[in-house]
MIRODREN-686298 format. One record per residue: x negated, y, z negated of N, C-alpha, C, O in turn. Coordinates in steps of 0.02 Angstrom, whole numbers, plus 50000, padded with zeros to 5 digits. Each point is the difference from the previous one (the first is absolute). Layout:
// MIRODREN-686298
XYZXYZXYZXYZ ...
This chain:
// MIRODREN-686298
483664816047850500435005250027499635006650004500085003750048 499554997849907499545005149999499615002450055499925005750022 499844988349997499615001150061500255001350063499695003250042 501044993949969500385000250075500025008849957499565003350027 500704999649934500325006349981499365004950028500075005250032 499404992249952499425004550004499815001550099499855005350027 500274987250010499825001150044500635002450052499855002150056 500684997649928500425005250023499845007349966500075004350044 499814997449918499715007149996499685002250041500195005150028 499274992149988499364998450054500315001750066499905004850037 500544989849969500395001850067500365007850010499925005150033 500444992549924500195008450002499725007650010500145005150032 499374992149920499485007050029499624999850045499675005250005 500214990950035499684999550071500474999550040499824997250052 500925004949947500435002550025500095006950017499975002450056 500165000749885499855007049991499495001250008500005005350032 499344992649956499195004050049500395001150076500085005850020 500184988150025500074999750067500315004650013499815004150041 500914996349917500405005350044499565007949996500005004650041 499664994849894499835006849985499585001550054500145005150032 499174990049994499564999850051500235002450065499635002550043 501244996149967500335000950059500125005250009500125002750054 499865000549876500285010750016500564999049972500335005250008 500054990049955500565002249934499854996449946499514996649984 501225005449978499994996949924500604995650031500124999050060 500234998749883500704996749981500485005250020500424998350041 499585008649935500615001849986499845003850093500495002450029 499074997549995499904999950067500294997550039500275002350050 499694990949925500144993250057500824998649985500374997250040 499765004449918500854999849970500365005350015500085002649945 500255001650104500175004149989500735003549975500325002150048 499924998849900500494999149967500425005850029499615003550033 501004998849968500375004250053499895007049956500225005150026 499534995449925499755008449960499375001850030499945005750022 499464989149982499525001750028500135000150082499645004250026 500654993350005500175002750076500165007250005499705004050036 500894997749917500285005250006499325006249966499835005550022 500014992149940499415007149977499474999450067499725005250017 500184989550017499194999650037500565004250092499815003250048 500984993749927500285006150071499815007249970499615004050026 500714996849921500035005449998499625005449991500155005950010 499174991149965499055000750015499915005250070499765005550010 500664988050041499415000350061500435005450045499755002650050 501074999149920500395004450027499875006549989500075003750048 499704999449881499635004949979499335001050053499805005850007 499954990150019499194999450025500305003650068499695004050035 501044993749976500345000950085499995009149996499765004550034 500724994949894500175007650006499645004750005500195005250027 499154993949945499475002349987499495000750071499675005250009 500314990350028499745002350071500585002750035499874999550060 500695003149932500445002450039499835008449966500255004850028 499364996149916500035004349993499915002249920499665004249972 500854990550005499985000649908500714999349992500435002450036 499684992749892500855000749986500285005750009500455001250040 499055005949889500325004749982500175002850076500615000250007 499135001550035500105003750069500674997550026500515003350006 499394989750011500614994650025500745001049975500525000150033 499355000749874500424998649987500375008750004500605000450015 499045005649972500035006250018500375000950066500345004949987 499764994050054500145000850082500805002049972500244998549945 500045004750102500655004050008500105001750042500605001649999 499134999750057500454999450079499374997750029499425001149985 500894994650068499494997950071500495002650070500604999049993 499265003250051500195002350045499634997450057499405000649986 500674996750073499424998850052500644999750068500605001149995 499004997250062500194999550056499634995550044499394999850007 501024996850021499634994150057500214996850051500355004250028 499674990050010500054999150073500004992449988499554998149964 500824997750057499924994449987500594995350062500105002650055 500194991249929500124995750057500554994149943499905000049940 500424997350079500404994449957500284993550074500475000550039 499164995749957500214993050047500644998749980500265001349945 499994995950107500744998250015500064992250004500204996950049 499575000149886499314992950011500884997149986500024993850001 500605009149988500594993949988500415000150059500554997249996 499255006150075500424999950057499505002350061500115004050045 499414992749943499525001750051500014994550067500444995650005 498925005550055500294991950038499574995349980500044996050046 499535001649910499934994549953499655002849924499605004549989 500724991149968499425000649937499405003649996499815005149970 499914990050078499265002549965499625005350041499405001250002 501055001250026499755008050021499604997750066499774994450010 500175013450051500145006449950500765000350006500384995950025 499775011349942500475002149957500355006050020499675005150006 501104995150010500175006050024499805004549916499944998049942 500025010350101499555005149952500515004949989500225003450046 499994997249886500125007749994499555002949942499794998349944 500155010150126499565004349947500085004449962500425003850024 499364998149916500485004149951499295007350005499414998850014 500825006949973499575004249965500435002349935500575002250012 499254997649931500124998249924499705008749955499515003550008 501044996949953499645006249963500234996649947500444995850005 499225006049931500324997849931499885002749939499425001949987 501124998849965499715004749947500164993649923500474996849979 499025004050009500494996649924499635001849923499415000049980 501085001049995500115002849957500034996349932500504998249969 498695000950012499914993549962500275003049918500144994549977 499995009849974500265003249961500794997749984500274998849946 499995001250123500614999650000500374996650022500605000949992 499074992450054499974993950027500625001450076500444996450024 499365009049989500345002850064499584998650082499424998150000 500835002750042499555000150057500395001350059500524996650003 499395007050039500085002750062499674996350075499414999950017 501004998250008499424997250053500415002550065500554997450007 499185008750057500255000050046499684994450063499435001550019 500904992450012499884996850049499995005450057500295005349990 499304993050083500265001150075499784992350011499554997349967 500934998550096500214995250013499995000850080500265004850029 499374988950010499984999550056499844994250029499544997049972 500744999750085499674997550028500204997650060499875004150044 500534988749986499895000250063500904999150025500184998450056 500155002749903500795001950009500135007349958500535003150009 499054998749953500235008149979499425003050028499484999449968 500515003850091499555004850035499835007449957499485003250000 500934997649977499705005849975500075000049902500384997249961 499085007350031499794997949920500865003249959500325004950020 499904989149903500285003349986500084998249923499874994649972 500385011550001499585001249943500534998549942500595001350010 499234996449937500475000849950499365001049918499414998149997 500965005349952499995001349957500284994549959500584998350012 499054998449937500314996649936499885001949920499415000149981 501015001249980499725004949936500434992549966500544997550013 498835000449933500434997649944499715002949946499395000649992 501165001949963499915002649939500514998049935500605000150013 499244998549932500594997749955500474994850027500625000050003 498854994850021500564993050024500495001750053500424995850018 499555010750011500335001750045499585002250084499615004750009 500634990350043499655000650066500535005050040500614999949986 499145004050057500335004350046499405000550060499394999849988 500945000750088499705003550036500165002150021500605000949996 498865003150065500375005050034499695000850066499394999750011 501125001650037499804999250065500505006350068500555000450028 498875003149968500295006650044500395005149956500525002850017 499244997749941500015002349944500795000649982500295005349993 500004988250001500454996849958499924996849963499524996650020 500695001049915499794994349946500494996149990500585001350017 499284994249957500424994349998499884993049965499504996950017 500925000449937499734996449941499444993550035500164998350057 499494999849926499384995150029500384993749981500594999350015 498984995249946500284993449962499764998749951499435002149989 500904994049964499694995849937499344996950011499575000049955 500344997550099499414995650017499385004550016499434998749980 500745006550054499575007050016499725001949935499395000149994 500895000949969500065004349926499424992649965499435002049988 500644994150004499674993449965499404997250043499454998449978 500765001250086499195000750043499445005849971499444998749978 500935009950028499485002449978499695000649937499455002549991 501004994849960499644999749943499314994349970499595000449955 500634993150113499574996450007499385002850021499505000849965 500555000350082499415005050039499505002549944499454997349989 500875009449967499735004249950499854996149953499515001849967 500774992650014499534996149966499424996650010499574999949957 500364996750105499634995250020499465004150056499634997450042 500445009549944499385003650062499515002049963500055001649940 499324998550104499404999849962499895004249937499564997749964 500715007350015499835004749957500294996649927499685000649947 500974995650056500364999249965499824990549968499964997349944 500005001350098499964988350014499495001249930500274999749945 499095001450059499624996849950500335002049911500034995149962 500135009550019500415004649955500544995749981500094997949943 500385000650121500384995250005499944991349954500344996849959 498925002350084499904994949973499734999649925500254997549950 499275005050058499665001949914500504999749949499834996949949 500925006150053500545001349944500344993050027500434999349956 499644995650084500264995450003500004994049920499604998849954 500854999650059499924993849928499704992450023499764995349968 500365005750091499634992550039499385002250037499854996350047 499825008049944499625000950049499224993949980499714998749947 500224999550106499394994649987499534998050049500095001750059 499394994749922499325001150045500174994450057500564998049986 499234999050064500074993850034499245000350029499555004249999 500534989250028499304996950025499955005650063500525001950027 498915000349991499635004050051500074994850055499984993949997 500145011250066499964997150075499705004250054499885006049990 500054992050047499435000950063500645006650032500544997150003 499505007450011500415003950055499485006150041499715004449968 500244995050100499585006550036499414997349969499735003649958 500024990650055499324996049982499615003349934499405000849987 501245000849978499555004349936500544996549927500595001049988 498944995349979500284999449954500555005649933499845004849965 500814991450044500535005549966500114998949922500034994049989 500025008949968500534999049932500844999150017500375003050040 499714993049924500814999550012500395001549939500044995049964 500305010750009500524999649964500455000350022500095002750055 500634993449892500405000350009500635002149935499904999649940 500805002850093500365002849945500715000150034500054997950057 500385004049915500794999850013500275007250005499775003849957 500624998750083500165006950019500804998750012500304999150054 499925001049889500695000049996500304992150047500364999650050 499434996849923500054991750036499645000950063499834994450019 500045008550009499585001150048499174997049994499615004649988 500064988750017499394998249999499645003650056500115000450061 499295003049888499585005250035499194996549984499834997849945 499835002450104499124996150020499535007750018500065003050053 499494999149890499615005050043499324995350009499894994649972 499675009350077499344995950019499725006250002500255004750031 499174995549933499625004549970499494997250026499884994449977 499645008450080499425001250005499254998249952499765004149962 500054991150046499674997449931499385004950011499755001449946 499865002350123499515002849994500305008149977499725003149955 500754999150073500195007049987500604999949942499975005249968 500554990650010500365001649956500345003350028500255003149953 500084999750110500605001250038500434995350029499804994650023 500815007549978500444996450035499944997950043499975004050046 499944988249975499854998850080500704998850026500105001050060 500444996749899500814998050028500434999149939499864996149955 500655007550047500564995949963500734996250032500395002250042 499624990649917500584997850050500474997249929499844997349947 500965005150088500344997149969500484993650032499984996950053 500355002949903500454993550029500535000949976500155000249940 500405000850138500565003650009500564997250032499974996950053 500655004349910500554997250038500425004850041499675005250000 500804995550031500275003850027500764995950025500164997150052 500185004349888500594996750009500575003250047500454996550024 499445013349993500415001150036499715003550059500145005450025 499464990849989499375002450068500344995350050499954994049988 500525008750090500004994550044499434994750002500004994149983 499625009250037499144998750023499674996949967499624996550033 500305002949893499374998849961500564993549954499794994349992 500965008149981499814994449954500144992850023500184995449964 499725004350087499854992650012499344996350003499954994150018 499575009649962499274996249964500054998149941499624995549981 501085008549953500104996549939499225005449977499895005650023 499734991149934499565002849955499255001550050499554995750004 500425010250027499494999350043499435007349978500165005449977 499084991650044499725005049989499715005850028499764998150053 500145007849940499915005550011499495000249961499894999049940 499685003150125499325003549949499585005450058499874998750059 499995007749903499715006450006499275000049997499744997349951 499975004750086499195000450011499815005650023499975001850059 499825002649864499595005950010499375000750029499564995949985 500315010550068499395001050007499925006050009500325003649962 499284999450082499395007350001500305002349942500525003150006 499264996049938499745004749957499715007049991499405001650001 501145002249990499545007949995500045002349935500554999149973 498965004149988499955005149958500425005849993499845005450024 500774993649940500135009150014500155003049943499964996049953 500245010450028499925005149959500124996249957500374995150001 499125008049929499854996949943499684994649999499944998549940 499824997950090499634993849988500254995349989499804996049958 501025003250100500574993250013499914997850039500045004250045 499814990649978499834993850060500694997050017500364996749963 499765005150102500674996750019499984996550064499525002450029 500804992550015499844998650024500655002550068500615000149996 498945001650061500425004150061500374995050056500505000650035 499084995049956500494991550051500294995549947499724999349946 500894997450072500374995449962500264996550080500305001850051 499324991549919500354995350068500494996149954499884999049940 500794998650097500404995049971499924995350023499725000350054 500444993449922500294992350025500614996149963500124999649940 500134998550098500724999249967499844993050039499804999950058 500364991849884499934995250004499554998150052500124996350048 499175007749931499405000350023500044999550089499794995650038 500495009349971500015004150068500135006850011500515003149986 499004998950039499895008750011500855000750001500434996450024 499595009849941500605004049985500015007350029500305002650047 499224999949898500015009450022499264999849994499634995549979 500245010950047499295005949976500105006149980500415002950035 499394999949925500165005949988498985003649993499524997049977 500515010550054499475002349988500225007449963500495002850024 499155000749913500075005649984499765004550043499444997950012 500645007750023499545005350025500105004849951499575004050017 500674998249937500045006549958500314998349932500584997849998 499025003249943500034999649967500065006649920499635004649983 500854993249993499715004449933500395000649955500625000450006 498944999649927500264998749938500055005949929499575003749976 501024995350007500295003349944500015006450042499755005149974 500564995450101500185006850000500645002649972500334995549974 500035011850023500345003849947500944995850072500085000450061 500264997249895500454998250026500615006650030500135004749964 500154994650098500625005449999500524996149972500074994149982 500405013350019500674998149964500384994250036500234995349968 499835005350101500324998750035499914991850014500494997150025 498954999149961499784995850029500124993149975499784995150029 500545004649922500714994349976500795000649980500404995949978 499715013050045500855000750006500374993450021499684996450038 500745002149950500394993850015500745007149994500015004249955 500334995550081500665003949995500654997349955500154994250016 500125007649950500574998849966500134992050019499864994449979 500665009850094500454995850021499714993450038500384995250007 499105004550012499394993150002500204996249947500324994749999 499365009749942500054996049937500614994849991500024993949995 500435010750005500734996649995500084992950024500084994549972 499865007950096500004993850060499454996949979500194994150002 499295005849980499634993349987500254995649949499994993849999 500305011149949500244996849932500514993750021499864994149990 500655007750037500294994050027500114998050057500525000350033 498804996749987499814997250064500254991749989499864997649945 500414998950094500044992249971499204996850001499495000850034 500724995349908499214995749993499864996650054500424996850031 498935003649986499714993050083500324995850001500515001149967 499484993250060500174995750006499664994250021499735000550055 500224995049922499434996750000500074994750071500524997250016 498895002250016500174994650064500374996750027500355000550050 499504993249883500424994450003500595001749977500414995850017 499905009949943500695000149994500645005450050500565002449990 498784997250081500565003850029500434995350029499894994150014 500715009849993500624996150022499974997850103499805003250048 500454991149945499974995950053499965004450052500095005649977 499814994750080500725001850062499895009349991499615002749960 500845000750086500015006049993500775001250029500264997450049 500045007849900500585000850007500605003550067500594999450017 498775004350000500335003950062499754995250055500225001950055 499344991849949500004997750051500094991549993499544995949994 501355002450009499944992649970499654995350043499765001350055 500254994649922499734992150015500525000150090500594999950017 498715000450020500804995050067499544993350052499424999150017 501054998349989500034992750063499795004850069500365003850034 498954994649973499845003750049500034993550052499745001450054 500474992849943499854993350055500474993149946499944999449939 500274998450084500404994349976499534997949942499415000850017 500644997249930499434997649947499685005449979499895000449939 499935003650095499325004549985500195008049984500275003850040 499464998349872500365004349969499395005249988499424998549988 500815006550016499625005349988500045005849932500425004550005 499194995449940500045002649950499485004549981499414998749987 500955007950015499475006749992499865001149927500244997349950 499415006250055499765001649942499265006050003499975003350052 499604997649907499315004150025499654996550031499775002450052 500054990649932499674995550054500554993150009500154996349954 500105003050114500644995850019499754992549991499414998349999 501034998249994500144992350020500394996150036500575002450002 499394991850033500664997750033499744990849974499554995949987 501335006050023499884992649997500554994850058500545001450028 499104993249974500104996250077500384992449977499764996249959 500735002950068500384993049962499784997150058500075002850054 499604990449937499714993950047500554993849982500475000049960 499304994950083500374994649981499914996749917500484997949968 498895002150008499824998249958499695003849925499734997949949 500445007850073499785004849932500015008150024500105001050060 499845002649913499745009050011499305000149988499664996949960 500195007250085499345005150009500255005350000500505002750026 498954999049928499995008149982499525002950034499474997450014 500735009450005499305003450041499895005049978500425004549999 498814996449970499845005449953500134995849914500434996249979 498945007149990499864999249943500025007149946500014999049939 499995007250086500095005249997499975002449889500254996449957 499535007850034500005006449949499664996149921499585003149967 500664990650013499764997149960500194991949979500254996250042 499635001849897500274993749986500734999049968500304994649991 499945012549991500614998449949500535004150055500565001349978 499295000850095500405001950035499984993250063500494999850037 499164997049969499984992750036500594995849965500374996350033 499705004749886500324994049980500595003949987500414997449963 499735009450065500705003849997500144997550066500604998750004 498984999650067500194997950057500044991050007500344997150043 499375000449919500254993649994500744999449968500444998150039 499695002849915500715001549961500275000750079500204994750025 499845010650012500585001450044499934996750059500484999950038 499054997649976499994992050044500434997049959500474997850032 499555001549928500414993949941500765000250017500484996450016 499335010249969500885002850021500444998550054500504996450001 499125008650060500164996950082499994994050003500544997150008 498984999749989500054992550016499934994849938499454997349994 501065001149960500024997349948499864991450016499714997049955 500474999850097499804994650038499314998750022499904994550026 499635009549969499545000850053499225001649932500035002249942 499464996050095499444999249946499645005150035500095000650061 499475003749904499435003350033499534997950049499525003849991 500324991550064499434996650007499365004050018499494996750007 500465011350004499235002150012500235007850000500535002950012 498904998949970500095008550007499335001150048499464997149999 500825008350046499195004350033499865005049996500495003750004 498954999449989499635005349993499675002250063499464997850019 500855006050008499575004150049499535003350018499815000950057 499885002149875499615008549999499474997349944500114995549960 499295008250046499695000349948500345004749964500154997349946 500075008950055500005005049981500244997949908500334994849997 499585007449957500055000449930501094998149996500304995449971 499975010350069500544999849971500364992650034500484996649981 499195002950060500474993850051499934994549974500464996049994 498915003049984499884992049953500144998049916500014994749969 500095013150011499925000749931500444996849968499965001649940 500514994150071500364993749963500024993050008500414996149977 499025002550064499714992550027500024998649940500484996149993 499195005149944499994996349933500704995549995500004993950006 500435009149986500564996249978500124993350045500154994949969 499815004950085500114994750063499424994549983500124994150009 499315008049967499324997049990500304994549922499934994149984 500255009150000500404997949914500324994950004499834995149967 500865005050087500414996549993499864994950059500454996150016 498985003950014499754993650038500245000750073500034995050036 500195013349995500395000050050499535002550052499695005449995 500254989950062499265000550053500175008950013500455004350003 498864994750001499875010450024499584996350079499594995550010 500815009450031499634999250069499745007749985500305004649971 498844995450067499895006450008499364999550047499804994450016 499985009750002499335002550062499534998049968499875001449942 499594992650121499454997349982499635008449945499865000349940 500105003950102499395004149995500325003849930499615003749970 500984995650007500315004049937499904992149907500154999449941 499634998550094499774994549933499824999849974500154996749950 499105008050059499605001549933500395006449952499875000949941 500625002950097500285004849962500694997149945500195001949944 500014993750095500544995049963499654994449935500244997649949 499315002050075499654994849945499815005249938500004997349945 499875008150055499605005249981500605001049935499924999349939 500845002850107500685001549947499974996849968499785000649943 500544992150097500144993149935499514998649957500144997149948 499315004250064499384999649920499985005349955499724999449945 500585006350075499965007049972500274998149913500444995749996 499405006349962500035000349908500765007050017500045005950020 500484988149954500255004949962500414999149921500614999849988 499005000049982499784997549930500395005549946500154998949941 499945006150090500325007649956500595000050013500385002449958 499944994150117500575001250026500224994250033500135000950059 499944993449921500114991350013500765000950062500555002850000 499184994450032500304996750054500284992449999500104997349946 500024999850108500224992550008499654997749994499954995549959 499365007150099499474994750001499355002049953499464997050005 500625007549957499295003149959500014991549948499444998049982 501164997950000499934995749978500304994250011500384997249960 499405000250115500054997350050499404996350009499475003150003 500554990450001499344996650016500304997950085499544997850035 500965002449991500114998650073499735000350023499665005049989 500164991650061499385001450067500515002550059500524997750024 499065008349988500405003150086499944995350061499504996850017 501125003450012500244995050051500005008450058500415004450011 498984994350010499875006050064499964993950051499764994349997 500715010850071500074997950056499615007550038500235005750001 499154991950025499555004450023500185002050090499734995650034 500505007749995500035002850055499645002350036500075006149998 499404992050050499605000350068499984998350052499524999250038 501304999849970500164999950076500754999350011500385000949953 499854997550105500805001349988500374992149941499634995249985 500775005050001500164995049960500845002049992500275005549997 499984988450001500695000649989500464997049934499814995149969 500585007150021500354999549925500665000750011500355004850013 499774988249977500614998650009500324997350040499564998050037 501094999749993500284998950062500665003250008500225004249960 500104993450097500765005450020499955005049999499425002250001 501395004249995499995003250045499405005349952499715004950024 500204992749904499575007149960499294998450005499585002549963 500264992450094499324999350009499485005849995500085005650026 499394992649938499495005949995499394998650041499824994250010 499835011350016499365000050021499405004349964500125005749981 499264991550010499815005149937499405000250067499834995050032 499905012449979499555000450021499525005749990500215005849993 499024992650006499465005149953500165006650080500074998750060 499935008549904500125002450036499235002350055499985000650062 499505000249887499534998850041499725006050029499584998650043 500545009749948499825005550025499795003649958499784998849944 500315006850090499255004349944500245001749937499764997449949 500825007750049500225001549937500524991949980500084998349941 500164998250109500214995249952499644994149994500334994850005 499175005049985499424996049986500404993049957500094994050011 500055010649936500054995949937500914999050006500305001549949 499964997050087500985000749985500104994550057499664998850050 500714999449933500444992950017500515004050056500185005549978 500094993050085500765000150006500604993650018499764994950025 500865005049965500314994449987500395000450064500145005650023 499994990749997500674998650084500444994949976499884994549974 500675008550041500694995249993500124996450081500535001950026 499224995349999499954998750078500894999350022500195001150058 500154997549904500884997449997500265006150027500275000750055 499575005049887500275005650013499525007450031500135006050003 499464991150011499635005050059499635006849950499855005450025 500064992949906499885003149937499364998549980499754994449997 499995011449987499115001349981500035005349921500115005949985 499794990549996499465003749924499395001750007499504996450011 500555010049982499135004050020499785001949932499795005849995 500214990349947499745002349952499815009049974500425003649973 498884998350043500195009349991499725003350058499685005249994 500434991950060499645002850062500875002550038499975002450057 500564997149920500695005750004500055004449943499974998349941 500135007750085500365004649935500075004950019499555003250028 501154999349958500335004650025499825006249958500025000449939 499735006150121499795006249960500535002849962500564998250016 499385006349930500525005049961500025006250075500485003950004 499064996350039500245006750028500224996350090499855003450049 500424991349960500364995250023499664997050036499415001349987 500654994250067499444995450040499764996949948500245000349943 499154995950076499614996349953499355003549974499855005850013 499814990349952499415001449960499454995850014499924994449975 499735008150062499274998350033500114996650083500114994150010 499865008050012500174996150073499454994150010500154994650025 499305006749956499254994950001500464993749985500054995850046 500295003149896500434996349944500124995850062499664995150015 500965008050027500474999050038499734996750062500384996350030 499115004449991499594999650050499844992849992500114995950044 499555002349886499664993449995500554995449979499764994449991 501115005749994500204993949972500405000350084500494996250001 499415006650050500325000250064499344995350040500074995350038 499365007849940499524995350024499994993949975500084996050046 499875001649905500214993749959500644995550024500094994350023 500155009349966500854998450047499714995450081499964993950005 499915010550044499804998950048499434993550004500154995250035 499175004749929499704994450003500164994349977499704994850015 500935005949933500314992749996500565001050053500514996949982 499575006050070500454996950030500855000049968500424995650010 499645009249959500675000149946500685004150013500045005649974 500564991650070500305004749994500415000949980500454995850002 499665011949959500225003749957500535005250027499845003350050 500764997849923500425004949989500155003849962500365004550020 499394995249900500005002949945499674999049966499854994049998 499905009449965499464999849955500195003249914500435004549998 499294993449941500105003549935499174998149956499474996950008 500815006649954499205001149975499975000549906500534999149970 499055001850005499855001349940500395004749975500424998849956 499495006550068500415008650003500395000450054500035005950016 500254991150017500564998150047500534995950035500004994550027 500485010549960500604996050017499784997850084499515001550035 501164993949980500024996550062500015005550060500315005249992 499464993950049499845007050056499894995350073499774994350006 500395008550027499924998150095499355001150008499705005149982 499954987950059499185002250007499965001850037499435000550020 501165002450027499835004350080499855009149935499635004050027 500594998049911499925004549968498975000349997499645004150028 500234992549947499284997649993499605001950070499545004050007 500734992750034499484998050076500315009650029499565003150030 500814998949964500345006850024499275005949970499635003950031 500414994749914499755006749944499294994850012499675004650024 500064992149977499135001250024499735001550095499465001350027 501214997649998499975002850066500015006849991499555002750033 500845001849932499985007449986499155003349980499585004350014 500554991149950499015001649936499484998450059499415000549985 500814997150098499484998350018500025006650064499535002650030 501084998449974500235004850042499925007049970500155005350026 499604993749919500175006449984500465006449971499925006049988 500524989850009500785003349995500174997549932500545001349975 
């Protein structure tokens, strides 16, 4: 026994020569979650320290700057993957790191607001107000909690942030901007936060978090998605603080915003004036009703009920509409619209209307974010989704989306999607609620479906109708291409309804782009 004992020793230590030969020890090659957290919190000091130095960092008490920047319209654009309708902001901002306050005046522009326009946002003491034409007026809860996100998670503040974290810890290094990164990571109020630290300079190359947005039309239908910030030009300024003047966004790794600093400067002497919030603001913010979260808005909309716009075929408003179509053999629903727990508030009332009658398919018209944003639920309960060849990779994209923080039907769902893919005309159904699904096929409606009731002389133009607030319609281009569409299938039509529209005469349509062409 002696001898096996001896020559496992042997072994052993020509174990430890190897790893040692390799450039570690044991407690190297093991890394236990105390030594992660000291070797983060090592290399975060190393960060702060090319930014300038803790003591400086942690010293700071106002930043003030000004800049010029752009935010994509990447959830209602005419496809995904860009490009991207643009609005441009010019941005002033004060904040007030002492007192965890901040001021930010927006100007706002772009290709439906012609001229720049400006608003003021002050949050101070958990309380948001802005002000616009120099009136004020209480902001939101979400305003007020966005910017505190911000002031936490912006460059001056994130590493500080992280360093005092209780989870903060090292992760394996990755390749980003062909330059090898450090990766820590840490928790920001349940919020999972990733910085990538520059392994040659020890600056910030990006921070991304991973974010829900439960009362975002727009966003929370990705469920847990990531956002991540990528600093660059680096300038030197007073005192010997390194900050960085570009911040590009990506939101579920697609260009979002840019922002560039042109003017900068730090710890100047604050005025009085420059977080007043007024009394009676105050008041009114105090009891503002709480958000409301997506999925729990209520069905339908009250001032505009549900109506039988065609024998079978029902029309139900809401911020983004639905209808639904009684066939011989089941309902179709048209539109998937706002989320997953407002899909299964519109299944329920299929249930209702037609208590006899089974769901057999829902369609999706639009890429756009708000129009599809409750396919999940339909995907769940095994109910065919018809939608646009060219909108599939964006539909495949939802139904895989993690939402792990905020569980859905199908987040634990092994179902396989029953997609009925659309690239050319195709029909659904028979009798008098016969459907026609056809790709619309033009410029801005590239990506949108429209539907023909051939029985009743009835067209669904998905979002290429919509009636302006200052009367007529909204975009005539719109109007132009589902009339052209119309026409190359050969389709004729007497009325038309839409996403954002009730039932309307298409001699209204063909009238008002004869005007837009006339001039008048």
């Amino acid at each position: 026994m002696k001898s096996i004992h001896s020559f496992f020793l042997l072994c052993l230590f020509i174990l430890i020569q190897q790893i040692v030969l390799a450039g570690g020890s044991f407690a190297e090659q093991v890394q236990t979650p105390d030594r992660t957290k000291l070797q983060a919190q090592n290399l975060l000091r190393s960060a702060l320290e090319a930014m300038g130095g803790e003591v400086k960092i942690r010293a700071l008490k106002i930043i003030q700057f000004e800049g010029i920047g752009h935010i994509f319209a990447v959830e209602q654009s005419e496809r995904p993957e860009g490009p991207w309708i643009v609005n441009y902001l010019q941005i002033s901002e004060i904040r007030d790191l002492l007192n965890q306050r901040v001021r930010t005046t927006t100007r706002l522009r772009n290709s439906q607001i012609t001229q720049w326009v400006e608003t003021t946002q002050i949050v101070a003491d958990g309380i948001a107000a802005a002000e616009r034409a120099g009136k004020f007026f209480p902001a939101t809860f979400l305003q007020a909690e966005t910017a505190t996100q911000n002031l936490a998670l912006a460059p001056e503040r994130i590493l500080i942030d992280a360093l005092e974290s209780t989870d903060v810890r090292l992760e394996k290094d990755i390749q980003m901007q062909s330059v090898r990164q450090k990766v820590v990571k840490f928790t920001w109020h349940k919020i999972p936060v990733t910085i990538y630290l520059n392994s040659d300079t020890n600056l910030p190359t990006a921070v991304e978090t991973i974010n829900t947005s439960p009362y975002d039309h727009f966003w929370t239908i990705w469920g847990d998605y990531p956002v991540k910030t990528y600093y660059t030009y680096w300038t030197l300024e007073k005192g010997g603080i390194r900050y960085p003047h570009q911040w590009d966004v990506e939101r579920i790794n697609m260009p979002y915003s840019s922002f560039t600093i042109t003017k900068m400067e730090i710890d100047k002497t604050l005025e009085s004036k420059d977080f007043i919030i007024p009394d009676d603001v105050k008041q009114k913010f105090a009891v503002l009703p709480k958000p409301v979260k997506i999925d729990e808005i209520p069905l339908g909309r009250p001032d505009r009920p549900a109506k039988e716009i065609a024998p079978g075929v029902v029309k139900l408003s809401g911020r983004w509409d639905v209808a639904f179509v009684k066939q011989t053999d089941g309902i179709v629903i048209i539109e998937a619209p706002i989320s997953s727990g407002y899909s299964a508030k519109v299944l329920e009332e299929a249930k209702k209307r037609f208590p006899d009658a089974k769901v057999k398919a829902v369609i999706t018209t639009s890429d756009a974010f708000p129009h599809l944003g409750g396919v999940r639920e339909y995907a769940a309960r095994g109910i065919p989704i018809y939608g646009l060849d060219l909108n599939r990779p964006i539909l495949e994209r939802l139904l895989s989306a993690s939402y792990a923080s905020i569980p859905d039907l199908l987040q634990n769902s092994s179902r396989r999607t029953n997609f009925k893919i659309i690239s050319n005309k195709t029909i659904l159904g028979d009798g008098s609620n016969r459907l026609e699904l056809y790709p619309i096929r033009t410029e801005t409606g590239e990506r949108m479906m429209m539907i023909y009731f051939p029985e009743h002389k009835l067209l669904y133009a998905s979002d290429l109708v919509q009636k302006s607030q200052k009367g007529g319609f909204f975009m005539q281009q719109y109007l132009s291409e589902v009339i052209q569409a119309a026409k190359r299938e050969n389709l004729e039509v007497n009325n038309v309804f839409a996403m954002h529209t009730d039932l309307t005469p298409w001699a209204e349509l063909t009238n008002d782009v004869e005007m837009q062409i006339n001039g008048k």
